[in-house]
ChimeraX commands (.cxc) that place a marker at each C-alpha (Angstrom):
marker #1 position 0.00,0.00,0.00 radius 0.5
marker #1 position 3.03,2.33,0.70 radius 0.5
marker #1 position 6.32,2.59,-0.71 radius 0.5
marker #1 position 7.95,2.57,3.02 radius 0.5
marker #1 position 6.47,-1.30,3.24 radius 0.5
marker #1 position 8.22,-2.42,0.11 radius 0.5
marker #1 position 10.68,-4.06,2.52 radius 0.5
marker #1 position 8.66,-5.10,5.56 radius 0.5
marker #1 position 11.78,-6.64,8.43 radius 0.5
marker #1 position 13.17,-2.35,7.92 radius 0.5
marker #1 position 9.68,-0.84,9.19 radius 0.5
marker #1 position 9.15,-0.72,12.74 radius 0.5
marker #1 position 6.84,1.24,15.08 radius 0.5
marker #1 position 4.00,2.82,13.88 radius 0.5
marker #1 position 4.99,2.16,10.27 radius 0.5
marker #1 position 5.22,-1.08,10.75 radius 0.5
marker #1 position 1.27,-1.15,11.78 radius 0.5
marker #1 position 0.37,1.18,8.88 radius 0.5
marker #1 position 2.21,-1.31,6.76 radius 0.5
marker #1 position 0.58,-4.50,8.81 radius 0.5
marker #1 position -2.84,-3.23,8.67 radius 0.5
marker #1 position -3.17,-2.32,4.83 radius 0.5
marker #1 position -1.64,-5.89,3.42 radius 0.5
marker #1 position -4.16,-7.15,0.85 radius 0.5
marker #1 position -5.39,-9.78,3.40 radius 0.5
marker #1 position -5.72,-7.00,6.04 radius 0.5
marker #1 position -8.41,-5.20,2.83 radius 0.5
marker #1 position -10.08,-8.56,2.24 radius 0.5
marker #1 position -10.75,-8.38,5.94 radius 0.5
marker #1 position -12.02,-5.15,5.70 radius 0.5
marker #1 position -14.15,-5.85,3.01 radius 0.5
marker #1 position -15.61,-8.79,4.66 radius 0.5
marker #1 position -17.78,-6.53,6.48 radius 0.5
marker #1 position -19.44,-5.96,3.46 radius 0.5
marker #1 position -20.16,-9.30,3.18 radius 0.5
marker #1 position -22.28,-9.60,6.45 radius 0.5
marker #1 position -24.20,-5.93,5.61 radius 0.5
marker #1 position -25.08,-7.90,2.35 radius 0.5
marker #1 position -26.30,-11.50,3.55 radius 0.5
marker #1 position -28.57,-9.09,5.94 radius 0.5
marker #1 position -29.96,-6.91,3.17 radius 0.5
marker #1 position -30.77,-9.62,0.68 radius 0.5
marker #1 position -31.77,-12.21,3.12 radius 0.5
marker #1 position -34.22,-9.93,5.15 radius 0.5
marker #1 position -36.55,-9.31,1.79 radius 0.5
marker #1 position -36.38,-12.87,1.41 radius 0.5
marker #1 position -37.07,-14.15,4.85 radius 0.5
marker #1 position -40.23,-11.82,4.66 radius 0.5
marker #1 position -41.47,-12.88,1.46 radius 0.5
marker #1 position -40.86,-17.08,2.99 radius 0.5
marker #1 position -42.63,-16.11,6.06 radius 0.5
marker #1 position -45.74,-14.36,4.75 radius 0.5
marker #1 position -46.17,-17.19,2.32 radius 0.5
marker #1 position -46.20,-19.69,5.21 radius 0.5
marker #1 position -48.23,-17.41,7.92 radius 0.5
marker #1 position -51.11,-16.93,4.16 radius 0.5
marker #1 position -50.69,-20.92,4.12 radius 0.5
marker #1 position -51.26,-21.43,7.14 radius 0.5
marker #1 position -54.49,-19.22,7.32 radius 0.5
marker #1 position -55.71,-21.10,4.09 radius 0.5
marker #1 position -59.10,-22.34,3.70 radius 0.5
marker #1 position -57.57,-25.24,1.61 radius 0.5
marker #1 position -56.34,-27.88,3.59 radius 0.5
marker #1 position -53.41,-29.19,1.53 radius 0.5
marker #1 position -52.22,-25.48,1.47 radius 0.5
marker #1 position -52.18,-25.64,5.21 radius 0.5
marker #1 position -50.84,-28.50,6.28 radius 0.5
marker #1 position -47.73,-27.18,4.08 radius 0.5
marker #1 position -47.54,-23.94,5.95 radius 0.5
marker #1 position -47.82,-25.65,9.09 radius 0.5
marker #1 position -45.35,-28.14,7.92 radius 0.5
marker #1 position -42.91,-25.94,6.88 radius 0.5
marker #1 position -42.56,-23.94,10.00 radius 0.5
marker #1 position -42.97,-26.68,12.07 radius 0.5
marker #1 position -40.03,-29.13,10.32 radius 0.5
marker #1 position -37.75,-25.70,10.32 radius 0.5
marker #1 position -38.11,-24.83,13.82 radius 0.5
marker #1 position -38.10,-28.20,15.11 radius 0.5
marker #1 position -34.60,-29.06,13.45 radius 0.5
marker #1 position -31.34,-27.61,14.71 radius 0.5
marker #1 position -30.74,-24.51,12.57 radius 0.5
marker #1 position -26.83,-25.76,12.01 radius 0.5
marker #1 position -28.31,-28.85,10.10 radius 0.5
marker #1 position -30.45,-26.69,7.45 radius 0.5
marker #1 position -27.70,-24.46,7.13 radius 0.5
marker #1 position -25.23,-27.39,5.81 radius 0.5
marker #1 position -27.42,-29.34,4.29 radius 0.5
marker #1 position -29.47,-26.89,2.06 radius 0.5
marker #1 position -26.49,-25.40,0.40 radius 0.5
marker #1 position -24.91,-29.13,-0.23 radius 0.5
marker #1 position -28.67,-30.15,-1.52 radius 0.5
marker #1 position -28.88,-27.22,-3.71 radius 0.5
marker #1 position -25.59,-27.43,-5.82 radius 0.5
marker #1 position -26.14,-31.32,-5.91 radius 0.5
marker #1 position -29.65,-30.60,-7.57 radius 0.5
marker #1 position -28.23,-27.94,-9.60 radius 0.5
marker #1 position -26.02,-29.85,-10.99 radius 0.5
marker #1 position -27.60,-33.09,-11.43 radius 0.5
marker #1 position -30.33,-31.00,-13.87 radius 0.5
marker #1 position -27.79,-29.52,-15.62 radius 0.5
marker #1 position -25.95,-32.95,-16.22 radius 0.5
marker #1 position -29.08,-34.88,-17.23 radius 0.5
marker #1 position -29.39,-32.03,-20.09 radius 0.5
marker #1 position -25.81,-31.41,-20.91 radius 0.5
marker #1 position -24.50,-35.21,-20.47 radius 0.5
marker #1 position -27.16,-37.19,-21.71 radius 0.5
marker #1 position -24.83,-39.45,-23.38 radius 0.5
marker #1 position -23.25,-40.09,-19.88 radius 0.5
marker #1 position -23.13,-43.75,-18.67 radius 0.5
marker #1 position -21.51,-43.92,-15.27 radius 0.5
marker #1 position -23.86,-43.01,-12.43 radius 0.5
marker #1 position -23.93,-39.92,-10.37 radius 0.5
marker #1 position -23.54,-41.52,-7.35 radius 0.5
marker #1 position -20.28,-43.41,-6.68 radius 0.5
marker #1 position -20.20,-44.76,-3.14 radius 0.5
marker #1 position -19.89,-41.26,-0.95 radius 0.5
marker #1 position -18.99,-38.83,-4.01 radius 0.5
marker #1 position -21.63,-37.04,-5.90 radius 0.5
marker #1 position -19.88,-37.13,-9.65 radius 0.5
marker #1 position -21.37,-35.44,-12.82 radius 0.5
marker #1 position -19.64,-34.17,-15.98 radius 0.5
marker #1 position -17.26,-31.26,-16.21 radius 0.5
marker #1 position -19.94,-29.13,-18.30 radius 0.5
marker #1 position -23.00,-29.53,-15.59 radius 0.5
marker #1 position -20.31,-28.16,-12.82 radius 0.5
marker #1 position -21.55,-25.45,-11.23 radius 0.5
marker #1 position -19.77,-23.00,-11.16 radius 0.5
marker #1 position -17.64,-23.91,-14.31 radius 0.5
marker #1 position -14.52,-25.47,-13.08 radius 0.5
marker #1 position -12.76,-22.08,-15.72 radius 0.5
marker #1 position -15.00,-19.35,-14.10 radius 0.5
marker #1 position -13.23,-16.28,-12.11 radius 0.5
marker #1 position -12.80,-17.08,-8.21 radius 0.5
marker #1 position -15.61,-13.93,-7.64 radius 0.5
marker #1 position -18.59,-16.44,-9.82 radius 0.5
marker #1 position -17.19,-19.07,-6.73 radius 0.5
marker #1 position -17.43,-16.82,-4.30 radius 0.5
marker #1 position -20.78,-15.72,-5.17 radius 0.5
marker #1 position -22.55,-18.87,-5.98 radius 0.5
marker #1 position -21.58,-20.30,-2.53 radius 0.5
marker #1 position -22.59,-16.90,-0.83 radius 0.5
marker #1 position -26.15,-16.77,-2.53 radius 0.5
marker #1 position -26.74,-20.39,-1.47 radius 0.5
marker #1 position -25.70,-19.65,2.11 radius 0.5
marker #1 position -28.57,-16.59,1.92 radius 0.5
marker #1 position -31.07,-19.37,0.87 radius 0.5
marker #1 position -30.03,-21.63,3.50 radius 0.5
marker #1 position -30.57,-18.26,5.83 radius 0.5
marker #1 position -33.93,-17.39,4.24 radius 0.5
marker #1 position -35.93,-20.87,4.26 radius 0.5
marker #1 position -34.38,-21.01,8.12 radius 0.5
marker #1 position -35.46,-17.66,9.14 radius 0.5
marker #1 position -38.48,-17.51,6.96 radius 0.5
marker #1 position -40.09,-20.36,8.93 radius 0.5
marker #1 position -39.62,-18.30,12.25 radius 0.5
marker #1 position -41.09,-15.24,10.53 radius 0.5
marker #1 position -43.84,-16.99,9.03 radius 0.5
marker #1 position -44.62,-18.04,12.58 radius 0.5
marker #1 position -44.52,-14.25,14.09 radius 0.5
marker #1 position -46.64,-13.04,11.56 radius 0.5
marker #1 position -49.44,-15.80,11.53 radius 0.5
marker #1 position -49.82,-14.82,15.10 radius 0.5
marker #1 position -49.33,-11.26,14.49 radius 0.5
marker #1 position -52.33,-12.05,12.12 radius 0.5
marker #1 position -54.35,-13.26,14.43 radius 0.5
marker #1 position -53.94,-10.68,17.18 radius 0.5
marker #1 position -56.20,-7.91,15.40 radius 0.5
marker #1 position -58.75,-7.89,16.76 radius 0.5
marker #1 position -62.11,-9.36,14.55 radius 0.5
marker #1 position -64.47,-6.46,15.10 radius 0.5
marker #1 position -62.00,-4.42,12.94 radius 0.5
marker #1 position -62.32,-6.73,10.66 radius 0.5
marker #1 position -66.12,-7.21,10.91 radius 0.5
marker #1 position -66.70,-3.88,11.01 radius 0.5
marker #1 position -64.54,-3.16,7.41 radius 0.5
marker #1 position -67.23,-5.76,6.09 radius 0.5
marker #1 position -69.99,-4.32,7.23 radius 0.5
marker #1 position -68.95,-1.20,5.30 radius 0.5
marker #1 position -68.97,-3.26,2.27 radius 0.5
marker #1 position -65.23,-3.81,1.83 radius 0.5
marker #1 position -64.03,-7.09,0.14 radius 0.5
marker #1 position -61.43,-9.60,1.57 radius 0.5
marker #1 position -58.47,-8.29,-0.62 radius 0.5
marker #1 position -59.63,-4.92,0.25 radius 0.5
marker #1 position -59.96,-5.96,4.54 radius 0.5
marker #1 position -56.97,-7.56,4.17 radius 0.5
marker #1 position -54.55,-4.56,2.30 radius 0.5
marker #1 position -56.26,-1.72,4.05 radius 0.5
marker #1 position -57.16,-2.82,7.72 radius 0.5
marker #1 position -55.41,-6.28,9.02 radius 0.5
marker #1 position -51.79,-6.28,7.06 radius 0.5
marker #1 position -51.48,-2.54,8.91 radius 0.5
marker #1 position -52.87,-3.77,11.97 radius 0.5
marker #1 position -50.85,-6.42,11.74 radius 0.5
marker #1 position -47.25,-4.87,12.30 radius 0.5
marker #1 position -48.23,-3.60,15.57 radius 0.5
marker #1 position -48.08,-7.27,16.80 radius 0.5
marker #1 position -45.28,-8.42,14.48 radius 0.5
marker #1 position -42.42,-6.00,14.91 radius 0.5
marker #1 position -41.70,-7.21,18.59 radius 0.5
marker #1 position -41.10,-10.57,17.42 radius 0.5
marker #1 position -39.46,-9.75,14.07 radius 0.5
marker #1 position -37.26,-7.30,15.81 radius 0.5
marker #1 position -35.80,-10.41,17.96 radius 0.5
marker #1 position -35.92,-12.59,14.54 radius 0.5
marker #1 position -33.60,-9.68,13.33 radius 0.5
marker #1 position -31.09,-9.69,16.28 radius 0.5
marker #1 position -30.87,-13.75,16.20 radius 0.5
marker #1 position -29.98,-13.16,12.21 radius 0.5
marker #1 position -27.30,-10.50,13.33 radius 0.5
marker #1 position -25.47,-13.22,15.41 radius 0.5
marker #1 position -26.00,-15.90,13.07 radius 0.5
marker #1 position -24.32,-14.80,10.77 radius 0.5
marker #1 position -20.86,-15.96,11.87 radius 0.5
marker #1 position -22.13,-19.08,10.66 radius 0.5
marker #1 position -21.14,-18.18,6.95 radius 0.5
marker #1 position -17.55,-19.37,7.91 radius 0.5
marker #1 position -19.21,-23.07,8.30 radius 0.5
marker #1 position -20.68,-22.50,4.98 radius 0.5
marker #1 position -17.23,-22.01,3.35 radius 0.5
marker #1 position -17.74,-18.24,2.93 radius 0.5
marker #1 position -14.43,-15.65,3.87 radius 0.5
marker #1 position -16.37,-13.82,6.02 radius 0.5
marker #1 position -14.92,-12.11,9.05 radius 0.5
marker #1 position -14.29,-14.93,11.43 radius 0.5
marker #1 position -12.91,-16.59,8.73 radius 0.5
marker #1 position -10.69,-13.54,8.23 radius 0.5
marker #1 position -10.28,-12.96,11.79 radius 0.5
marker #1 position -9.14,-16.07,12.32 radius 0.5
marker #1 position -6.96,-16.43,9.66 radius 0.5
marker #1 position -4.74,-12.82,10.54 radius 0.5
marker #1 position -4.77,-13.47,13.84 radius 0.5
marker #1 position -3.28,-16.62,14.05 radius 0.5
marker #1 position 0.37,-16.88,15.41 radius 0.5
marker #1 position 2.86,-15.84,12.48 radius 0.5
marker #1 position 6.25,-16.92,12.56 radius 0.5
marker #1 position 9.42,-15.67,10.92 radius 0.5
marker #1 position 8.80,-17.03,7.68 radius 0.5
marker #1 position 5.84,-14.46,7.19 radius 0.5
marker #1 position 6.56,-10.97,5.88 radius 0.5
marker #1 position 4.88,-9.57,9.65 radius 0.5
marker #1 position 5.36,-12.19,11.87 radius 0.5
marker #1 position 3.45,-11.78,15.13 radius 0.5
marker #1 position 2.06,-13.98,18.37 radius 0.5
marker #1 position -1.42,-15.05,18.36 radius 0.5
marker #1 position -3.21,-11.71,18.70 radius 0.5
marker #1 position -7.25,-13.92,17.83 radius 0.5
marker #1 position -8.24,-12.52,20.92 radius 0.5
marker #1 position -7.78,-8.47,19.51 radius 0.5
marker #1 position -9.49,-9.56,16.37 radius 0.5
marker #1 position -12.44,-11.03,17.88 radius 0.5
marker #1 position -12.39,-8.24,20.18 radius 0.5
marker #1 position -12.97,-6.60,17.34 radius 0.5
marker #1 position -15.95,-8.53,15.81 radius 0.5
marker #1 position -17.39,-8.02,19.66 radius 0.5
marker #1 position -17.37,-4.71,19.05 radius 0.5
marker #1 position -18.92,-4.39,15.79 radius 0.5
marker #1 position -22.12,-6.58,16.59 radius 0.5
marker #1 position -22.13,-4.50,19.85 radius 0.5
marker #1 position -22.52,-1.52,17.87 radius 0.5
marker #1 position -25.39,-3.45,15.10 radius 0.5
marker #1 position -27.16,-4.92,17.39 radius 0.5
marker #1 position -27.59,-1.31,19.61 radius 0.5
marker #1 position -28.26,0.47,16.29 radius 0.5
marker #1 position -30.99,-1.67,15.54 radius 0.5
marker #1 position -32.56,-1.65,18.58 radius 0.5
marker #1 position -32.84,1.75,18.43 radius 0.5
marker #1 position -34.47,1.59,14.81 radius 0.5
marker #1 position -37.48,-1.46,16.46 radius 0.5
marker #1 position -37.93,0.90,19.19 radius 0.5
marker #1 position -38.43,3.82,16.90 radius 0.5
marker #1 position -39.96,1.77,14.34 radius 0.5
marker #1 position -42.69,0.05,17.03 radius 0.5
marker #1 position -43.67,3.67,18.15 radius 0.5
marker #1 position -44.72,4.42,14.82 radius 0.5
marker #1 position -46.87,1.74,13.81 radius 0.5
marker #1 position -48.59,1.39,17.20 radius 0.5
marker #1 position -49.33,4.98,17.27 radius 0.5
marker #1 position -53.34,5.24,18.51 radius 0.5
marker #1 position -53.35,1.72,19.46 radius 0.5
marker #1 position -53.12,-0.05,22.59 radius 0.5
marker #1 position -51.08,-3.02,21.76 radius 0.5
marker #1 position -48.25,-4.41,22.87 radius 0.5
marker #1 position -45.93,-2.12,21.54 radius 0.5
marker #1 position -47.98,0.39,23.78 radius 0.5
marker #1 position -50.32,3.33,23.67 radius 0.5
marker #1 position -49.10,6.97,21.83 radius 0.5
marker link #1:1,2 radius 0.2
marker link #1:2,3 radius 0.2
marker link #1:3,4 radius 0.2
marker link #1:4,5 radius 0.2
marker link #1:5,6 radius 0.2
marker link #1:6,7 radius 0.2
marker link #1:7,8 radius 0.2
marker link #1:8,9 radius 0.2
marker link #1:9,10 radius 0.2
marker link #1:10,11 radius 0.2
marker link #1:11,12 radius 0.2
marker link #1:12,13 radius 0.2
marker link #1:13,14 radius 0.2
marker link #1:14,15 radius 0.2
marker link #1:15,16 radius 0.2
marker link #1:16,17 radius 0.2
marker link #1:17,18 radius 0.2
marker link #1:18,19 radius 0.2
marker link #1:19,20 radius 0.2
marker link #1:20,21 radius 0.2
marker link #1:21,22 radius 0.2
marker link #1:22,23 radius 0.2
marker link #1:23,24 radius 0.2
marker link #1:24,25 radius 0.2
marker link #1:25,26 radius 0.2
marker link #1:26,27 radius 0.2
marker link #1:27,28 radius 0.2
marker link #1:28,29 radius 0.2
marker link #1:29,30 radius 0.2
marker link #1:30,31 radius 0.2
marker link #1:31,32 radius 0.2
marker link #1:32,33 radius 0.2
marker link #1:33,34 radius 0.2
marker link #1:34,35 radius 0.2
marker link #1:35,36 radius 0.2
marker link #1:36,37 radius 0.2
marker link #1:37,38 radius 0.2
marker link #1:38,39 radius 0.2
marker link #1:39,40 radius 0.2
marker link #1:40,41 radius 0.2
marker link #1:41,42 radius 0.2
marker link #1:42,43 radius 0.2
marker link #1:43,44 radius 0.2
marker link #1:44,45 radius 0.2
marker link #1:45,46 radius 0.2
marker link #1:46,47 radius 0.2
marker link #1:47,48 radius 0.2
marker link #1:48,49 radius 0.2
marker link #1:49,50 radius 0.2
marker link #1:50,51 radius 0.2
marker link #1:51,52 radius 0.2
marker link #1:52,53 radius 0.2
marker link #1:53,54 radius 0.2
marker link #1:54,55 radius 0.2
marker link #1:55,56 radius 0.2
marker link #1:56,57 radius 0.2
marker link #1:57,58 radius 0.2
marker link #1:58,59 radius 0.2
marker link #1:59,60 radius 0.2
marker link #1:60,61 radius 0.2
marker link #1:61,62 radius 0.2
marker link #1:62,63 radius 0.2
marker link #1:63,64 radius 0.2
marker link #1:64,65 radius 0.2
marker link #1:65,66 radius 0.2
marker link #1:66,67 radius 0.2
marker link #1:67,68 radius 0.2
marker link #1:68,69 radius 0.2
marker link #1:69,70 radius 0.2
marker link #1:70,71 radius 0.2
marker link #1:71,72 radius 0.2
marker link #1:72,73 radius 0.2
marker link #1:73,74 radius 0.2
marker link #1:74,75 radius 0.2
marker link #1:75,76 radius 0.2
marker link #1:76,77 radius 0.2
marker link #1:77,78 radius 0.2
marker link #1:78,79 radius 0.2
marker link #1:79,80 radius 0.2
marker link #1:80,81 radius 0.2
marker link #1:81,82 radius 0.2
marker link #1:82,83 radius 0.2
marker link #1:83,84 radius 0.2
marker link #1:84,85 radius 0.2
marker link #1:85,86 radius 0.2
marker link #1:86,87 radius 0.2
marker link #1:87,88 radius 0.2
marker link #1:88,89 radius 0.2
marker link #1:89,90 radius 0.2
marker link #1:90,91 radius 0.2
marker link #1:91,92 radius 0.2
marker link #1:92,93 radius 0.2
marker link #1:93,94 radius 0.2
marker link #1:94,95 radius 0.2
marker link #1:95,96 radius 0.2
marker link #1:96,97 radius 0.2
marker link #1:97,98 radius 0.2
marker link #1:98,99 radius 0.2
marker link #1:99,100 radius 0.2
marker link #1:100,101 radius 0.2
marker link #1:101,102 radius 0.2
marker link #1:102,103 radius 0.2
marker link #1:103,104 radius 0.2
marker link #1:104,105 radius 0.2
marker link #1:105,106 radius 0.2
marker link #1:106,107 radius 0.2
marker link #1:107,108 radius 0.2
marker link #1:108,109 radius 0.2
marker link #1:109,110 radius 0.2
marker link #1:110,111 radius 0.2
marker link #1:111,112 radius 0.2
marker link #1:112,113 radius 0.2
marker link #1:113,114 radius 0.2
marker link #1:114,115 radius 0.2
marker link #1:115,116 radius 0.2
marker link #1:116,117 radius 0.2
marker link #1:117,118 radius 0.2
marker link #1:118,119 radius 0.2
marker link #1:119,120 radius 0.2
marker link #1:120,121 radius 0.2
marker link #1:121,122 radius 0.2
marker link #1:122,123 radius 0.2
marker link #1:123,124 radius 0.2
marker link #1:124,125 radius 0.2
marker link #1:125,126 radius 0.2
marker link #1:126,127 radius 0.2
marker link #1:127,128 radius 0.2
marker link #1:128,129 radius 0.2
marker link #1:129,130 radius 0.2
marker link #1:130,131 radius 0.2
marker link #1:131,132 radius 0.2
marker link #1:132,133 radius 0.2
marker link #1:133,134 radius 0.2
marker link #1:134,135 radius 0.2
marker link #1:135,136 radius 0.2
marker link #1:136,137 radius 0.2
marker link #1:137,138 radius 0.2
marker link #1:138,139 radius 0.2
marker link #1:139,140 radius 0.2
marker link #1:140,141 radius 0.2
marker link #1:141,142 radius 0.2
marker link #1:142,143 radius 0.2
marker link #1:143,144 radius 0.2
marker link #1:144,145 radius 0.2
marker link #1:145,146 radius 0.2
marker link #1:146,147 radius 0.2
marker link #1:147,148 radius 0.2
marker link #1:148,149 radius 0.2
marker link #1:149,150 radius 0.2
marker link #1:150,151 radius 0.2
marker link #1:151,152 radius 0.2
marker link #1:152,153 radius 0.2
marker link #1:153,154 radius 0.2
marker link #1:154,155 radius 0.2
marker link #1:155,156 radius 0.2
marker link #1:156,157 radius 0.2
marker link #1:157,158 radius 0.2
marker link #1:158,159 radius 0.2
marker link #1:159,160 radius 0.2
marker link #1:160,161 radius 0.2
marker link #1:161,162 radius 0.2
marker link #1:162,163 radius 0.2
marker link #1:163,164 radius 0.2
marker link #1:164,165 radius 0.2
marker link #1:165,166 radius 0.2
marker link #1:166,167 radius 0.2
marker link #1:167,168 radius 0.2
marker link #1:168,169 radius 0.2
marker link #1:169,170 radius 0.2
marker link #1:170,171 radius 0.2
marker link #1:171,172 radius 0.2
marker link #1:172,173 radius 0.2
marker link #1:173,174 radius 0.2
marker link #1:174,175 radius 0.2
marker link #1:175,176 radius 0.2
marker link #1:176,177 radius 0.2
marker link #1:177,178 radius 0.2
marker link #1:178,179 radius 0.2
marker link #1:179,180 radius 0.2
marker link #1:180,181 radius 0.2
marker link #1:181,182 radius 0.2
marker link #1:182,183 radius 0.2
marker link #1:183,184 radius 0.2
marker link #1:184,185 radius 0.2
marker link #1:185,186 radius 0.2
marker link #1:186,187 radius 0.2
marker link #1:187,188 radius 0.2
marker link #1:188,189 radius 0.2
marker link #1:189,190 radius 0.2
marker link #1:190,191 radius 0.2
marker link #1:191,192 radius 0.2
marker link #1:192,193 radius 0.2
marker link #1:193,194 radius 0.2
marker link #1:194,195 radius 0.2
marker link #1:195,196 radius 0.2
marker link #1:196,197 radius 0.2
marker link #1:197,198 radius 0.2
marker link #1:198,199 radius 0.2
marker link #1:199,200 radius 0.2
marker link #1:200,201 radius 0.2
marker link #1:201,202 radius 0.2
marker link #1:202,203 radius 0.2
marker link #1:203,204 radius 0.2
marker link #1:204,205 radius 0.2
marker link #1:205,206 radius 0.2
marker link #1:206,207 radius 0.2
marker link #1:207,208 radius 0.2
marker link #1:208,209 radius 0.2
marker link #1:209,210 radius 0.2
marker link #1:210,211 radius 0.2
marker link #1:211,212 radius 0.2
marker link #1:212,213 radius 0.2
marker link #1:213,214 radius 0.2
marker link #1:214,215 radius 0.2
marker link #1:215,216 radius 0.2
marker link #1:216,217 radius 0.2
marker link #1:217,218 radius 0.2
marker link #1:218,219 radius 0.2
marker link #1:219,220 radius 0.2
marker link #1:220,221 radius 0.2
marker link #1:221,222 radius 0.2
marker link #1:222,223 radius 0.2
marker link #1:223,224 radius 0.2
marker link #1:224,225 radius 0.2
marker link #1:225,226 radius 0.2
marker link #1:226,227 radius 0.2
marker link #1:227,228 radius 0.2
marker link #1:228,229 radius 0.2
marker link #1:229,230 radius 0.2
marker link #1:230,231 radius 0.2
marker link #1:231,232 radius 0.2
marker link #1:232,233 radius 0.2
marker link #1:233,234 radius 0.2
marker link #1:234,235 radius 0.2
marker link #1:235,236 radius 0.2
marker link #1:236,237 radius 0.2
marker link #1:237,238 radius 0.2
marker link #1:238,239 radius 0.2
marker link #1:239,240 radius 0.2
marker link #1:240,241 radius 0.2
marker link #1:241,242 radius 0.2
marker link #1:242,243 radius 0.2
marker link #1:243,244 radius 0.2
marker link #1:244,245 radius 0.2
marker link #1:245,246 radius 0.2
marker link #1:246,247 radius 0.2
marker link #1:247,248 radius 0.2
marker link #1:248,249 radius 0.2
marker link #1:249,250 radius 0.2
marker link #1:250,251 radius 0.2
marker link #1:251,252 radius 0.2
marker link #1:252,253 radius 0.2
marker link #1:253,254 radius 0.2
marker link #1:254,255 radius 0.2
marker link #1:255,256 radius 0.2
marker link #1:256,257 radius 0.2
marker link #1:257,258 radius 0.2
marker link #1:258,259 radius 0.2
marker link #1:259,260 radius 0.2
marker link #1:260,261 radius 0.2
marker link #1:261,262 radius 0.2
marker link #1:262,263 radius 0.2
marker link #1:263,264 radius 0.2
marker link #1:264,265 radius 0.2
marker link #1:265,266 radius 0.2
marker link #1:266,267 radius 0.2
marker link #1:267,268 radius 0.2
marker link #1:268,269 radius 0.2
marker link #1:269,270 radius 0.2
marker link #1:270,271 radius 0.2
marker link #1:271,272 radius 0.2
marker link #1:272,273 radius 0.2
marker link #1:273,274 radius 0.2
marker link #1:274,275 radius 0.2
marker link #1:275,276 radius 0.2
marker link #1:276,277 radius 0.2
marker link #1:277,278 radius 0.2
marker link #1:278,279 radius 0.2
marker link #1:279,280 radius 0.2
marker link #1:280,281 radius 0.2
marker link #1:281,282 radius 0.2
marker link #1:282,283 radius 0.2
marker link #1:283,284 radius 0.2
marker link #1:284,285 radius 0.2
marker link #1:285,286 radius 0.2
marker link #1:286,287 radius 0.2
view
């Protein structure tokens, strides 16, 4: 990054950490933080879209359409979160690719499954085995946000189907009685009734997200414990800045910084939960 770290064993002092803390691994750990801001803002739109369609299924007048809803949230939160998180990212690139061999390799004789490896032709590999390290890197990061979004989507679909049911009926009754139709109740009276009773819950969905997302590391992401980790690990003399085993200061760090998320976004739920239960006595209070 500067010319003064062109030789790193002449630097010493505070050159030597201006030089330490701008080595390309030191920027990669920087811009890991990026990666966790991301997972949050594309998984959250997702999660909400997975959990009202399972709190609507599970309202349905059709009972195939419920059981699934009730299914769904039920299988989710009864199974260890760790075990949908590995196995719905290894389940998706297996199906992946096993479609795209049975179109591209039709001509292929051996079988896909050889004893414990999962084998398919070089042209249903996905990602190509020639594409750019970023295509990797983002493949296995947008099936880690799907793994995140059915997980978390079963949990909101749960909050909000009993966020659904805590308005009360004779708002409801009384929107019909002035003629309005069930799309109309529905967009106009319950779904903004509705977040009164939701945003306690979802608020706590969104703070269990926050800390779970350490658990892109397990997924094979370089995320910032992986990064962490990694530069703080004892360096010896054969490394151009060799230094003890400072993983404590770097997950000091990562303390810090979901510390300082997790305070900002209470703030926002408190603020947030004002707004919408403004005029209402609800749990999120009276204004």
């Amino acid at each position: 990054m500067f010319n003064h770290c062109a030789d790193p064993s002449l630097v010493d002092g505070l050159s030597w950490w201006s030089c330490y803390l701008t080595t390309g691994k030191h920027i990669n750990f920087y811009q890991s933080f990026l990666v966790v801001f991301a997972l949050l803002l594309l998984t959250v739109p997702i999660i909400l879209a997975f959990g009202f369609a399972g709190a609507l299924a599970r309202r349905s007048r059709m009972l195939p359409v419920r059981w699934f809803g009730l299914g769904y949230t039920s299988m989710v939160r009864g199974i260890p979160d760790i075990i949908f998180f590995l196995f719905v990212p290894i389940a998706m690139d297996q199906g992946i690719e096993y479609l795209r061999h049975q179109w591209k390799c039709s001509d292929w004789l051996e079988p896909v499954r050889q004893g414990n490896d999962f084998v398919v032709c070089t042209a249903a590999k996905m990602p190509l085995g020639i594409s750019p390290q970023w295509v990797h890197e983002t493949y296995g990061f947008l099936l880690a946000t799907l793994a995140f979004a059915i997980v978390f989507g079963a949990f909101a679909a749960n909050t909000l189907h009993g966020a659904l049911g805590a308005v009360p009926k004779a708002q409801l009754e009384t929107a019909a009685a002035f003629g309005m139709s069930r799309g109309q109740i529905f967009r106009r009276i319950h779904l903004p009734q509705m977040w009164a009773y939701a945003l306690p819950g979802l608020s706590n969905l969104w703070m269990i997200l926050i800390k779970a997302t350490p658990l892109l590391f397990l997924l094979g992401v370089e995320d910032i414990v992986y990064w962490a980790r990694e530069l703080g690990g004892t360096k010896t003399a054969r490394f151009a800045y060799p230094h003890p085993d400072w993983r404590l200061g770097y997950f000091l760090v990562l303390l810090v910084f979901y510390l300082g998320l997790t305070w900002v976004s209470e703030k926002f739920f408190n603020n947030l939960t004002r707004r919408v239960s403004k005029g209402q006595t609800t749990i999120g209070g009276t204004v």
